[in-house]
Each structure stands twice: as structure tokens, then as C-alpha cells.
C-alpha positions in Angstrom: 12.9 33.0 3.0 12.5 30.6 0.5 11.9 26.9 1.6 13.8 25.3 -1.8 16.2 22.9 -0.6 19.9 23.3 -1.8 22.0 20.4 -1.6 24.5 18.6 -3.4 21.3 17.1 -5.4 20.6 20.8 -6.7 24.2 20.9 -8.4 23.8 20.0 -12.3 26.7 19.0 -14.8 25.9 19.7 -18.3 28.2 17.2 -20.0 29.6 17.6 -23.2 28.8 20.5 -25.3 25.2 21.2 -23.3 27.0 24.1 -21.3 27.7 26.2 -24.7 24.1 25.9 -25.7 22.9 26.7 -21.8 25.2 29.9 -21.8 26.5 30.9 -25.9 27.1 34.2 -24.7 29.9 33.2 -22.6 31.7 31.2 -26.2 30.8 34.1 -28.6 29.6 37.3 -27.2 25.8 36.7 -28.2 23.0 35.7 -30.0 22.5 38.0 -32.2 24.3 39.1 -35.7 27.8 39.6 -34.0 27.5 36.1 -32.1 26.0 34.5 -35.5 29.2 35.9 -37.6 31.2 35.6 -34.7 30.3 31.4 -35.5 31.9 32.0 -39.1 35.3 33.9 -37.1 35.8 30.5 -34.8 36.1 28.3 -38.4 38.0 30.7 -40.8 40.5 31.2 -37.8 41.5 27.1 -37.8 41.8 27.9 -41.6 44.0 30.6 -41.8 45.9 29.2 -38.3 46.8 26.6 -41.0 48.1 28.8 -43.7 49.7 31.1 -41.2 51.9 28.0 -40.1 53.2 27.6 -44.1 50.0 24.7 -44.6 47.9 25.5 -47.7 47.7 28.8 -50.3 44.2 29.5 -50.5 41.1 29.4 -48.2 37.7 29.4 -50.1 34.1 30.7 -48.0 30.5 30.3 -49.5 27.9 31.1 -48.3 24.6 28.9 -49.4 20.7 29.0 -48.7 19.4 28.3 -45.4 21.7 30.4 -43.4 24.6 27.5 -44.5 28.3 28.5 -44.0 31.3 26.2 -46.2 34.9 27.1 -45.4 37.6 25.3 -46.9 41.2 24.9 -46.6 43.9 23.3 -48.1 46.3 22.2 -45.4 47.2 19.1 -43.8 43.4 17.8 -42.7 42.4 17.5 -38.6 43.5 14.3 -37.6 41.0 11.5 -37.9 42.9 8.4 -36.6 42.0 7.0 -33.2 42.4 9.4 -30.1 43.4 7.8 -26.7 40.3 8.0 -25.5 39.1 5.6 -27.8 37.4 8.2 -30.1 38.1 9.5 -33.5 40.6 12.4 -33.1 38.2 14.8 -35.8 35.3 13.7 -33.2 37.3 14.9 -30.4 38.1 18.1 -31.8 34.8 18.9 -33.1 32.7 17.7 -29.9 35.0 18.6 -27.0 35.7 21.9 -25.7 39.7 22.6 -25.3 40.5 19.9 -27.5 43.4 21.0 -29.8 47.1 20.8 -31.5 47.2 24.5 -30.6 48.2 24.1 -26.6 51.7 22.7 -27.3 55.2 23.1 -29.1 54.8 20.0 -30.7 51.1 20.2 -32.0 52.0 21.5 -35.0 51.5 25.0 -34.6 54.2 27.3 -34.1 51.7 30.4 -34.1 47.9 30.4 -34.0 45.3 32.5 -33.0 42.9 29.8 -31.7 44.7 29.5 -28.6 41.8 28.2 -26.7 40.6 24.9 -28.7 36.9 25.8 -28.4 36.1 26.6 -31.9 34.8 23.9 -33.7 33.1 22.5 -30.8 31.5 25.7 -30.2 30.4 26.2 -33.5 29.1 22.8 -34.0 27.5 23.0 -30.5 25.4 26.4 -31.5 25.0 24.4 -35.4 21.8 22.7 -36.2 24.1 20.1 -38.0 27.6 20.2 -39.6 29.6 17.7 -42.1 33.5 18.2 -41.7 35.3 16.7 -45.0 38.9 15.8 -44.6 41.1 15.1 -47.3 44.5 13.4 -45.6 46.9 10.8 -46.0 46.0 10.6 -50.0 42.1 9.9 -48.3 38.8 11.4 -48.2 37.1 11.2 -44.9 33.4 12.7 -44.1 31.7 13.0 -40.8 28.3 14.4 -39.9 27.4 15.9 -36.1 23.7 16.6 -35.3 21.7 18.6 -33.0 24.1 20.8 -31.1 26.9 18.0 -31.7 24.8 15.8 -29.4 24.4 13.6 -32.1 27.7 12.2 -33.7 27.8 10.3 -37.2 30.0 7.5 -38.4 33.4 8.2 -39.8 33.3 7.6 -43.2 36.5 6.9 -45.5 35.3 7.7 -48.7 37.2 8.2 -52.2 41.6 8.3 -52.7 42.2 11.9 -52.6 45.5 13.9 -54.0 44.7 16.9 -52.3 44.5 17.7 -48.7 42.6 20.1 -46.3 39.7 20.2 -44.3 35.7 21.7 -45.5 33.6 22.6 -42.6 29.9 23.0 -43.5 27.5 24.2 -41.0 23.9 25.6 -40.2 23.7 27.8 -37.6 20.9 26.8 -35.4 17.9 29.1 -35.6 16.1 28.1 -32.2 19.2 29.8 -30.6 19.8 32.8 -33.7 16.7 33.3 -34.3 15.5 34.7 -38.0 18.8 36.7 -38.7 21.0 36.0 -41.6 24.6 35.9 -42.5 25.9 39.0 -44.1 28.2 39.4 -47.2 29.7 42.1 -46.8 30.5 41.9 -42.9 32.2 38.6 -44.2 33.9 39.9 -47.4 35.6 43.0 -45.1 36.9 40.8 -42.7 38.3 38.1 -45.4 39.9 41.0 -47.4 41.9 42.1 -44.1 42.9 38.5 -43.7 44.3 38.6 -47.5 46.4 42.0 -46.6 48.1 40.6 -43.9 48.5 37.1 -45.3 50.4 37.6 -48.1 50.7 34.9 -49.8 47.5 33.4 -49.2 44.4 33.7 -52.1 41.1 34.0 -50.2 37.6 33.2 -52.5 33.9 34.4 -51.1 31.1 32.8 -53.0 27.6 34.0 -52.0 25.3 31.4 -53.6 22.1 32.0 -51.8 20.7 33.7 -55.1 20.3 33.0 -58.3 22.7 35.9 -59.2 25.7 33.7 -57.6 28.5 36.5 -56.4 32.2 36.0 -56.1 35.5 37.9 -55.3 38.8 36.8 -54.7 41.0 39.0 -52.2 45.4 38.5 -52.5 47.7 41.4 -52.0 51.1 40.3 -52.4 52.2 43.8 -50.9 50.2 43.0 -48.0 50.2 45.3 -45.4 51.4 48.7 -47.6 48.2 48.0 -49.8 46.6 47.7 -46.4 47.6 50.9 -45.0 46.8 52.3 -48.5 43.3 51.2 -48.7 42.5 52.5 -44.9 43.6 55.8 -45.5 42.4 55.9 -49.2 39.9 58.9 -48.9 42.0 60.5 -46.9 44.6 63.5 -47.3 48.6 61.4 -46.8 51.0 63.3 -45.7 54.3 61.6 -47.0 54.9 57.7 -47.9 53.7 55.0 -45.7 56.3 53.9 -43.1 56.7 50.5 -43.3 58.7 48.3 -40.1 59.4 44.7 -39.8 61.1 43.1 -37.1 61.3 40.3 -34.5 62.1 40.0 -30.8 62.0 37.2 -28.3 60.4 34.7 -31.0 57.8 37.2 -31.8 57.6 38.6 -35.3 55.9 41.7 -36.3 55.0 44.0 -39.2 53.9 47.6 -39.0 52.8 50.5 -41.7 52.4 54.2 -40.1 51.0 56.3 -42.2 50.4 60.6 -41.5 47.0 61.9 -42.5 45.4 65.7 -43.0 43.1 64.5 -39.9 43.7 65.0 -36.5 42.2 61.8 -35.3 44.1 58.7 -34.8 43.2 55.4 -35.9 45.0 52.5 -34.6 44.5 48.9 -36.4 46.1 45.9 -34.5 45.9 41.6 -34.8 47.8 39.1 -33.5 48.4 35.9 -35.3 45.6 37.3 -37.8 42.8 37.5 -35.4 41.9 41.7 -34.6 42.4 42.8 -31.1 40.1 45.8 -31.6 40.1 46.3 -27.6 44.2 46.9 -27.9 46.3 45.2 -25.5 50.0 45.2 -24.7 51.3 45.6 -28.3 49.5 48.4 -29.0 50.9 49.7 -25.7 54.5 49.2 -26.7 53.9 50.5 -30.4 52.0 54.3 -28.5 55.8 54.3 -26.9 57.9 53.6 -29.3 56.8 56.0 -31.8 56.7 58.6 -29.1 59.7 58.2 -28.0 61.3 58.2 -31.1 60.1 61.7 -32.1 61.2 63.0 -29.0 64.6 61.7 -29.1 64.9 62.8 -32.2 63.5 66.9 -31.7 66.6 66.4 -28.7 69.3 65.6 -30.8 68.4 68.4 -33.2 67.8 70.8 -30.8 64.2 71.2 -31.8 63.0 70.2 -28.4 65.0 73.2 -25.7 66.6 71.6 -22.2 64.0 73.8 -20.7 60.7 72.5 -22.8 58.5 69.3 -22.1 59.0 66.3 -23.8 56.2 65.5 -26.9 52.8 64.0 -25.6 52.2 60.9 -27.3 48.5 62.2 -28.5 50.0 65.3 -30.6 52.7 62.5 -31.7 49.9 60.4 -33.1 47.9 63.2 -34.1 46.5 62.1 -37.6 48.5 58.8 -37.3 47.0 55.4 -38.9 48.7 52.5 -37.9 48.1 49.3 -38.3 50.2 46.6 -36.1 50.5 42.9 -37.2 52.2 40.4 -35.0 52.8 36.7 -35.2 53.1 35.0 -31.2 54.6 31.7 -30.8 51.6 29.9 -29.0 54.0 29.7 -25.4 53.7 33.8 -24.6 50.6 34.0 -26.5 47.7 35.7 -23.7 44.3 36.8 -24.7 42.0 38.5 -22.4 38.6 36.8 -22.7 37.7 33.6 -25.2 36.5 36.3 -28.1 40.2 37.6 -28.0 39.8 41.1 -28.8 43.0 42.2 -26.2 45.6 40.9 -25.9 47.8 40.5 -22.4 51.0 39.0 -23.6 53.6 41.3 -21.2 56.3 39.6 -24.0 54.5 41.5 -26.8 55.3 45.3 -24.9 58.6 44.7 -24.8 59.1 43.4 -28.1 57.1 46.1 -30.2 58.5 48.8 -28.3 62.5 47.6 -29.4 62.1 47.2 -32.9 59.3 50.0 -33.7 61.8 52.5 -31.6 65.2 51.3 -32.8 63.6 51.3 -36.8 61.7 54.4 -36.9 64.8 56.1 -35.1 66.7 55.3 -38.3 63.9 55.9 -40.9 63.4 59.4 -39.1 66.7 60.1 -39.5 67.2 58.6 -43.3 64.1 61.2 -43.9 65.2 64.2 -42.0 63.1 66.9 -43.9 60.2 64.9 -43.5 60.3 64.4 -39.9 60.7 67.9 -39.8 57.6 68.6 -41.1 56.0 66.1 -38.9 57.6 67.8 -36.1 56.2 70.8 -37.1 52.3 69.2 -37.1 52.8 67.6 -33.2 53.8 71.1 -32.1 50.7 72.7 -33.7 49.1 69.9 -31.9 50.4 70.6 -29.2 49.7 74.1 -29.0 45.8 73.8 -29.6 45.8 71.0 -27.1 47.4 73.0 -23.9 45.2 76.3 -25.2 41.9 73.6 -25.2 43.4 73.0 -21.6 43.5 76.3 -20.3 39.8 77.1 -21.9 38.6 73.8 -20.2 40.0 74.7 -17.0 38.9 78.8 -17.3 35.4 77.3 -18.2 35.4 75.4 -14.9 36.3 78.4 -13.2 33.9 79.9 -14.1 35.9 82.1 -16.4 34.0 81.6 -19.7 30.5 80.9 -17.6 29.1 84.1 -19.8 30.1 83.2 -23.0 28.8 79.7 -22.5 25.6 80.5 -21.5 25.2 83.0 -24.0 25.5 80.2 -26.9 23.4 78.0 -24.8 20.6 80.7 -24.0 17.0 80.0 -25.4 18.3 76.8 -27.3 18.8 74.3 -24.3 16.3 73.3 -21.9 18.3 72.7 -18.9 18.2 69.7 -16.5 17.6 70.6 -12.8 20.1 68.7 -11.4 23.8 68.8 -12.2 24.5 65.2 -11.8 26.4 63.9 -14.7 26.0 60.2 -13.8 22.2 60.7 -14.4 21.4 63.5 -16.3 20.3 62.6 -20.0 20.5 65.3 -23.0 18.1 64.9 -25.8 19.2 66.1 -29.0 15.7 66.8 -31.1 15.0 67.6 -34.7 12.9 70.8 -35.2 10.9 73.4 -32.5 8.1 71.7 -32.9 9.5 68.3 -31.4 11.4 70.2 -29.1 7.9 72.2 -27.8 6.8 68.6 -27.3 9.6 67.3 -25.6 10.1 69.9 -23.1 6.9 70.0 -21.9 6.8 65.8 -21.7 10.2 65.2 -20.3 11.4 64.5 -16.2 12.7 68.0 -16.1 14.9 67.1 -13.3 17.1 65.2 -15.1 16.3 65.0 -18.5 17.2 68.1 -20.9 16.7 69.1 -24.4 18.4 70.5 -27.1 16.5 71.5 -30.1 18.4 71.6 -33.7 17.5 74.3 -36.3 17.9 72.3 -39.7 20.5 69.5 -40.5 24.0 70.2 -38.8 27.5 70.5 -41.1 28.7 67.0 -42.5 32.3 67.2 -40.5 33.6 63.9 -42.8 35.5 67.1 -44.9 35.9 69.6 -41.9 38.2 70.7 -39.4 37.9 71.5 -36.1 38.0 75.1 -36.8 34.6 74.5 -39.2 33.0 72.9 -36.3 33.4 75.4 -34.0 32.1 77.9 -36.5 28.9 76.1 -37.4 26.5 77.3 -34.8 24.8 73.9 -34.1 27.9 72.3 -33.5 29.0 74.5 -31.4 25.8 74.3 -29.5 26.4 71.0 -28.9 30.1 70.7 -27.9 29.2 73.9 -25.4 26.0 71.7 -24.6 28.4 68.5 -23.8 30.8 70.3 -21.9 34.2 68.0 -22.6 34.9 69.7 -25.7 35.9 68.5 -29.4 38.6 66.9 -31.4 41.8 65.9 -29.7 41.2 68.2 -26.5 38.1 66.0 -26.2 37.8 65.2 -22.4 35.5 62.3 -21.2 35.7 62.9 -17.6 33.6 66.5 -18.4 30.9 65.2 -20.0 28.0 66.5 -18.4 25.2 63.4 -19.5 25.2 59.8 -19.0 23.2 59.6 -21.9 23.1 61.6 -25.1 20.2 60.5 -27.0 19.5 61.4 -30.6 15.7 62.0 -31.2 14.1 62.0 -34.6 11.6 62.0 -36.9 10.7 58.5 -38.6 11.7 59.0 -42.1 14.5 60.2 -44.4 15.5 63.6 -43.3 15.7 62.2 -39.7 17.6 59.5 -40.4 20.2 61.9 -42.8 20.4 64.0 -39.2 20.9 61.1 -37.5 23.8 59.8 -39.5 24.9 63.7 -39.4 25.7 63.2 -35.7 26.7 60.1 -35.5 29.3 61.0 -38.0 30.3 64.3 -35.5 30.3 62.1 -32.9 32.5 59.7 -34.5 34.7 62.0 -35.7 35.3 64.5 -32.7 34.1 62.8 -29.8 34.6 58.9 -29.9 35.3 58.4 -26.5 31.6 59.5 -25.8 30.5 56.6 -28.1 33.2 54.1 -27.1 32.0 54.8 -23.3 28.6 53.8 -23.7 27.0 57.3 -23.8 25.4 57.8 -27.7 22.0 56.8 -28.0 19.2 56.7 -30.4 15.6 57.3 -29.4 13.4 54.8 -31.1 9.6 56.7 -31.4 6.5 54.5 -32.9 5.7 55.2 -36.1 1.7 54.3 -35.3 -1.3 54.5 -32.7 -4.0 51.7 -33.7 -6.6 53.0 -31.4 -10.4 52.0 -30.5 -12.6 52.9 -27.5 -11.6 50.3 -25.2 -7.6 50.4 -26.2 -4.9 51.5 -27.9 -1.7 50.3 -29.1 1.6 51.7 -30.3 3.1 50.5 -33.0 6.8 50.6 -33.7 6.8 49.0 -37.4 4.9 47.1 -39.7 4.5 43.7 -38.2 3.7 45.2 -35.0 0.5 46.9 -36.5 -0.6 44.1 -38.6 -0.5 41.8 -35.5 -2.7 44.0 -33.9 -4.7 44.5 -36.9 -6.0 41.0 -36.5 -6.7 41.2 -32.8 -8.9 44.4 -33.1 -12.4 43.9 -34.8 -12.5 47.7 -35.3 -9.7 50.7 -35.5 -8.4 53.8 -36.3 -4.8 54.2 -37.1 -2.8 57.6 -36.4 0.4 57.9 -38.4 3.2 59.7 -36.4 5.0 61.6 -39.8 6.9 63.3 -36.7 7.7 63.6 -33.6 5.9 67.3 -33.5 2.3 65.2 -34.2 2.8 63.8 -30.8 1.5 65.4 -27.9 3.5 65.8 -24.8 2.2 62.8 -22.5 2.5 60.8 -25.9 5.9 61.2 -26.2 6.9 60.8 -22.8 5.5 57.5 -22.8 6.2 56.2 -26.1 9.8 57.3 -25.9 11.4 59.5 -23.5 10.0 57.8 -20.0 13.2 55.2 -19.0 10.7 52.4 -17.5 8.7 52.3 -21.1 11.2 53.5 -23.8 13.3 51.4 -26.2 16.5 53.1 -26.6 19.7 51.9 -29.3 23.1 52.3 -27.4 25.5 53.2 -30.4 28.6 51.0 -30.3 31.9 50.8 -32.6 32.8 46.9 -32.7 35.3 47.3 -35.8 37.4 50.8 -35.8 38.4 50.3 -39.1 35.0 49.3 -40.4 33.4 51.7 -38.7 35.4 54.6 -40.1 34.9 53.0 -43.5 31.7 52.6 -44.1 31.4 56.6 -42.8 34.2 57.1 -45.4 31.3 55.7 -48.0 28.5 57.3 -46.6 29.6 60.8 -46.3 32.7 61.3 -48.5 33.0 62.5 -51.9 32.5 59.5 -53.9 28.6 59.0 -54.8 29.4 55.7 -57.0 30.5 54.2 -53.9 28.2 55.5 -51.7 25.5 53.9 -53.8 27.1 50.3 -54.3 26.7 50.3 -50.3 23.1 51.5 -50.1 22.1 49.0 -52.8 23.9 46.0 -50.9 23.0 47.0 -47.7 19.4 48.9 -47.3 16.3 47.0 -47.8 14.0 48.7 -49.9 11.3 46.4 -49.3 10.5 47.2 -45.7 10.7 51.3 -46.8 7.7 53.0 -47.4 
């Protein structure tokens, strides 16, 4: 045991903000380029908390060299008279965690999303410095915080002002963000679904970090229809959008439901403007409502038999986009966690469930030939869904054993063992790889499936397609929980699916291939945790006394400079590896370097796939052009 004494001298207290820099993950989720935007988030919420409470038409973001975020409002100004405790109130709020107006009825916020009053003082904690401006009480004050907020400038009343509001200006601190940079367009998306849920509020994003100064200025004064519009834009409607506005118990909402060709679901919710895109109670209470609404309605009609089940909710929503905006009086307002992506208000299931069930009820039945047709869809759902249940359950009789092994037979190198929670699937482009990998790999649990050429682009195909494209199906058989809405995660048969291939542009066109499948017909196996992508070197810089692998170009210069004398052996694929070669470089678990695939935005997610493998090259190449960096391709 260790000797270390542990006493009531061994107990520290970080004062102030020292705690935030200690821990940031705890404040914003992490240090890297979701924590850094996550910085920008925390600010632009206090701005629009403002306009959402009637303070202020138009919120203006620029970005500036030096990784420099501005964000201006035009409401009433943070407070800057004396606090009680003897401090300036704008140097309480900016240098004190849970310090707010956003705790009580009578701080001047009848809804907000920054419940917590952490924001500011976070950000100016993980800042390098920041200057808050207020204009208030016909005044212009400035104050200036310095390293981590440790150090606090003087108030200073400056010129008369007609105008009021409040510019925060900050540097992110880049001994705790390292060298990453703040991204336009992850800010302009999020901005522009601010402006279709506010309204009446005019949003500007300046990027002035180049010569080539950039600008657009997002307002929708149809709000959420243009919203509902724009998500489902490349995408075949079926009908009008349904659009539903109510309130309950204090708690106001809007919602747009729109049908799609698709069979996948998409589900887009926020709560006083900030996105919940883990769900929460609202989202529960919205799943019902519409359910139940269809149901009660194939009842009435007789469409639905005394003797037949009701509709499941996942052939209801089969195709569905929705998008859920609610506004939460602060005193039932409950997030789960400080970054507020769920929300636990038990008010909100109640309240969603009432007016989404009692409006649609009517609109279904003002529309009776339209919810007809719908009707007709969720049966046609449902039917495909129960006959995906009965294959599923033959297959684990052992029913459709032959037929599965015959699609699998000479194509996958099986694992030994049968243990889900361990086995890993490899999913490698070409024979030649695939030679390789088999005979590197931990047979016991480690197996390999080798694709024959680049797999079907699903972004324009049904389920029927997929199944008929023998790679595809390969894979689905492969997986073992099925495709689509009969998806099942509880049959995968890998704890990790891991996409393996070659450094360069047909490998990365298969990669974004399957990630678009995945996406598409099995998001669960993503959402869970279990898509993967292998990350091979791309050199060996090698003498006689030692050799080096190299996974890009910095990594190879630095050893460049170290070795007096080299060779270098560039990997063009993974075939030109031998077998030992790529065990160790990228298969073995205690050496490799693997990227866990995640969806953090839903909606952007499904976009920017949208872009990438839709129909529409002009837009396809505006992204590329914003977003790939030439310079660092070969």
C-alpha cells in the first residue's frame, strides 16, 4: 500500500473559475472542435435567451483572426450596477459560475435556455481574454477579463449610447484547444436554425478572418414551415407540411410534420431554442400523440377491425420528419446534464401529447383522403415489419441457416467465437487487402469481410435495392440484425464494425459509401457506438537500426530530421502491406488507432449526406470547396 498521507490537508478548493479550467469537460463536453464551438453555443444562447423574451430584433456573429469570436445583441445590456456582494453585477455574471437572472420569476426571463447560469463564466474561464461591451441606461460600458477570468479589468463608462445590448468578444484559449479553429459553416447551420424558429429575429454571420470577408444574413418570417421545407428539401413529400401550435400548462409549442418517400424517420426537437438532439420527454409525448391519433382515427372509420392490433408507432412514423419547438417557462424547465441535449421536464409529456393529439385529430379528419393514403403507407409498413420479424426469428431458428450461409460462403472469414460483445468485423476493400488481413488478424475474434468493388449509393434507393445489391446484402446477412425499419440492435453480431481502406480517393468514396448505408438503414449501429474507421499509415521510414510508421505528413518529416539516413516505403494500399504489418500498424487493439463514427447533429448529419450523395453536383461542390483542404492532399 501506498504510504501518501490523506488528510484534511490533501483536500483542495479551486476557487473561482480554476475548477472549469481543471475539468472543461465537465462545462462543455471537451476540448476539442465540439467543446471549442460548444464555447460559441454558451454566448449566442444569452443572445437569443434575450430576443426569445421580446428584448432586441437582430443578433450579429463575426468571426475574426486569431481564433476571435464577437456576438452581439441588441437587448436590454447585463446589469452593470453594484451587486450585493460588493462587485459589479456584469463581473459577477461573467466570473462566477450559477450567477444569473435566469433562476427566478422575477429575473426577467420568462423562458430561457440557459437555465444553469454557467455560460459566460465558462466561456471566459476556457478564454484567453474577453471584453464584454454594454450599451444600457442610454450608456456605454466596457470591461476586460484576462487569463481564464483570473484577471478582472476596471469597469469603464465610456461614451452616451442610444442603443442598447451587450457584445461579447473572446479568444478561446489555445493552451487548453490546442491548434484547432472555429468553423463557418458549423456556425452558419446552427445560426440558420435559430432564424427558422425565431421568427422575427434577423441573424448576421460575418467571417472576417480573410481578406475575402464573407457574410449572410438568415430570417424566415414563416419560421418553422420554411424549416420543415428546407430539411426535407431533397426529399420525395408526400402531401403539405402539417403545421400545429398550441400551449398547455404555461408551456408553448410549435410543430411541422411532414410525410416523406423514405422510410426512415427523422425527428428534430429544441426547447427554448437550444436542440435536444438526445430527445427527452417532449419528444416522448409528441411519438404518442401522433400515434394515437392515427389509431383512433383507422377505429372510427373502421379501417382498424375489433379483432386487429392497434398501429405501432414506428410504421406510424415511418418516413415522418418532425421537427418539435417548445418554449418552457424557466420554473418546469429540466435538462439532463449542463450541455442540455435532453430534456427531463415530466410537464413537457403531458403538454405535447394534448395539443399534438387533440390538433392532428382534427387536421386528420379536415383531410380525410389524405390520411387515407397515409393509412395506407403504416399498413405497408407494417406488413414488411412483422414479415422482417418472422425471417429474424426463422433465422434464429435456424430456419434460413442455409440460405444465410450460402450468401456468406467464401466471402466472410468467420470469427471463432460467437461472442457478440467482443467479436469485431472488418469490412476491407479489395482481395488483395483482404488476403492480408485474414492471414494478420486474432482469428478468434476478429473477422473479415472483403468487398468486390464500391457498394450501391443507397441516398436514392430502397430497401428492396439494397437487398438486391449483392454487397449489401452481404453485409446485412454479415451483421445479422437486419436493414431499414426491421433493423434490430440487440442482433448485431460485432461490437465493432470497422471500415478498412485504402489511403486515397477511391477508399475514401467506399468509405463514405458505407457510412451513408449505415446511416441510412442501420443508425442504431452507429448511434450505439459500433461503426468504426480503421486508420492504416500511409508510410514506413525505415533504416537498419529502426523503423517508423508514419501516419501523415508531419509525422514523417519529424522523423525525417531525427534519422541521418532512410528509406521511405509508401503504403498506396493496404494490399502492399504484409500480414504482420498490418496487424500491427492497424488491426492489433493494443497498437491501432481506430475513429468511432458518431452522429452529434441528426439534422446536420442527414444534410450534409443530402449534399454529398444526392443529385445536385453544384451543391455538392460548394461543400467540398468550403470544407476539404486541398493543401494537405497529395
Amino acid at each position: 500500500m501506498s504510504n501518501q498521507s490523506y488528510d484534511a490537508s490533501s483536500i483542495q478548493i479551486l476557487e473561482g473559475l480554476q475548477a472549469v479550467r481543471k475539468r472543461p469537460g465537465m462545462y462543455i463536453g471537451s476540448t476539442d472542435t465540439r467543446g471549442l464551438h460548444h464555447l460559441v453555443w454558451e454566448i449566442l444562447d444569452n443572445a437569443i435567451d434575450e430576443a426569445l423574451n421580446g428584448f432586441g430584433k437582430q443578433i450579429i456573429l463575426t468571426m475574426l483572426p486569431d481564433n476571435v469570436i464577437s456576438i452581439e445583441d441588441f437587448g436590454r445590456g447585463v446589469p452593470v450596477e453594484k451587486h450585493s456582494n460588493g462587485k459589479s453585477a456584469i463581473e459577477v455574471i461573467y466570473t462566477t459560475l450559477h450567477a444569473g437572472g435566469k433562476f427566478s420569476e422575477t429575473g426577467g426571463y420568462k423562458t430561457a435556455g440557459g437555465l444553469h447560469g454557467v455560460g459566460g463564466s465558462v466561456v471566459n474561464a476556457l478564454s484567453e481574454w474577453m471584453e464584454v461591451t454594454v450599451s444600457r441606461n442610454q450608456t456605454t460600458y466596457k470591461i476586460l477579463f484576462e487569463e481564464g477570468g483570473s484577471k478582472v479589468g476596471k469597469l469603464i463608462q465610456g461614451d452616451k449610447s442610444q442603443k442598447s445590448g451587450t457584445k461579447v468578444t473572446f479568444k478561446a484559449d489555445p493552451s487548453i484547444f490546442g491548434s484547432i479553429t472555429f468553423s463557418y459553416s458549423t456556425i452558419a447551420e446552427r445560426i440558420q436554425e435559430s432564424a427558422f424558429l425565431l421568427e422575427d429575429i434577423e441573424f448576421v454571420v460575418k467571417d472576417q478572418r480573410t481578406q475575402e470577408h464573407k457574410e449572410e444574413v438568415f430570417h424566415y418570417q414563416d419560421g418553422i414551415t420554411s424549416f420543415i421545407q428546407y430539411v426535407t428539401s431533397d426529399q420525395e413529400v408526400v402531401g403539405a407540411p402539417i403545421i400545429l401550435r398550441g400551449a398547455s400548462n404555461k408551456i408553448e409549442m410549435r410543430v411541422a410534420l411532414q410525410y416523406t418517400g423514405d422510410y426512415q424517420e427523422n425527428t428534430f426537437s429544441y426547447v427554448n431554442l437550444v436542440r435536444t438532439k438526445d430527445g427527452g420527454t417532449h419528444e416522448v409525448g409528441l411519438k404518442t400523440a401522433i400515434t394515437k391519433a392515427f389509431n383512433e382515427f383507422a377505429r372510427k372509420y373502421n379501417v382498424l377491425k375489433e379483432k386487429d392490433k392497434n398501429f405501432d408507432g414506428i410504421d406510424v412514423r415511418e418516413g415522418l420528419t418532425t421537427i418539435i419547438a417548445l418554449s418552457i417557462p424557466e420554473s418546469l424547465l429540466q435538462f439532463e446534464g449542463q450541455t442540455k441535449s435532453k430534456l427531463g421536464s415530466p410537464a413537457a409529456r403531458s403538454a405535447v401529447e394534448s395539443v399534438v393529439n387533440t390538433q392532428l385529430s382534427f387536421f386528420l379528419e379536415e383531410n380525410h383522403d389524405f390520411t387515407l393514403d397515409i393509412i395506407k403507407k403504416i399498413q405497408k409498413a407494417s406488413q414488411v415489419r412483422e414479415a422482417a420479424r418472422k425471417a429474424r426469428e426463422d433465422a434464429r431458428k435456424g430456419k434460413k441457416g442455409k440460405q444465410r450461409d450460402k450468401i456468406l460462403s467464401g466471402k466472410l472469414a468467420k470469427a471463432q467465437t460467437k461472442n457478440a460483445n467482443k467479436n469485431e468485423l472488418f469490412i476491407v476493400e479489395g482481395d488483395s487487402a483482404g488476403g492480408s488481413a485474414k492471414q494478420g488478424r486474432d482469428s478468434s475474434f476478429q473477422a473479415i469481410l472483403p468487398l468486390r468493388g464500391k457498394v450501391l449509393n443507397v441516398e436514392r434507393a430502397k430497401l428492396d435495392d439494397v437487398y438486391r445489391n449483392e454487397e449489401l446484402n452481404t453485409l446485412i446477412h454479415c451483421i445479422g440484425a437486419g436493414a431499414g425499419p426491421e433493423f434490430s440492435i440487440e442482433d448485431t453480431q460485432y461490437k465493432k464494425v470497422i471500415i478498412m481502406t485504402d489511403a486515397d480517393t477511391d477508399g475514401a468514396h467506399i468509405q463514405v459509401l458505407l457510412l451513408t448505408f449505415f446511416y441510412r438503414f442501420m443508425r442504431p449501429l452507429i448511434e450505439a457506438g459500433h461503426v468504426y474507421m480503421a486508420q492504416p499509415p500511409l508510410y514506413r521510414i525505415y533504416n537498419k537500426k529502426e523503423s517508423h510508421y508514419c501516419y501523415n505528413e508531419q509525422q514523417l518529416q519529424d522523423h525525417r530530421e531525427l534519422m541521418k539516413s532512410y528509406e521511405i516505403q509508401r503504403y498506396k494500399g493496404l494490399g502492399e502491406m504484409n500480414p504482420s504489418q498490418l496487424w500491427e500498424t492497424t488491426m492489433d487493439p493494443n497498437l491501432r488507432t481506430l475513429l468511432l463514427v458518431s452522429i452529434d447533429d441528426a439534422y446536420k448529419a442527414s444534410n450534409i449526406i443530402h449534399t454529398l450523395m444526392g443529385n445536385q453536383p453544384h451543391l455538392r461542390r460548394s461543400w467540398i470547396e468550403e470544407n476539404v483542404d486541398f493543401d494537405g492532399m497529395e
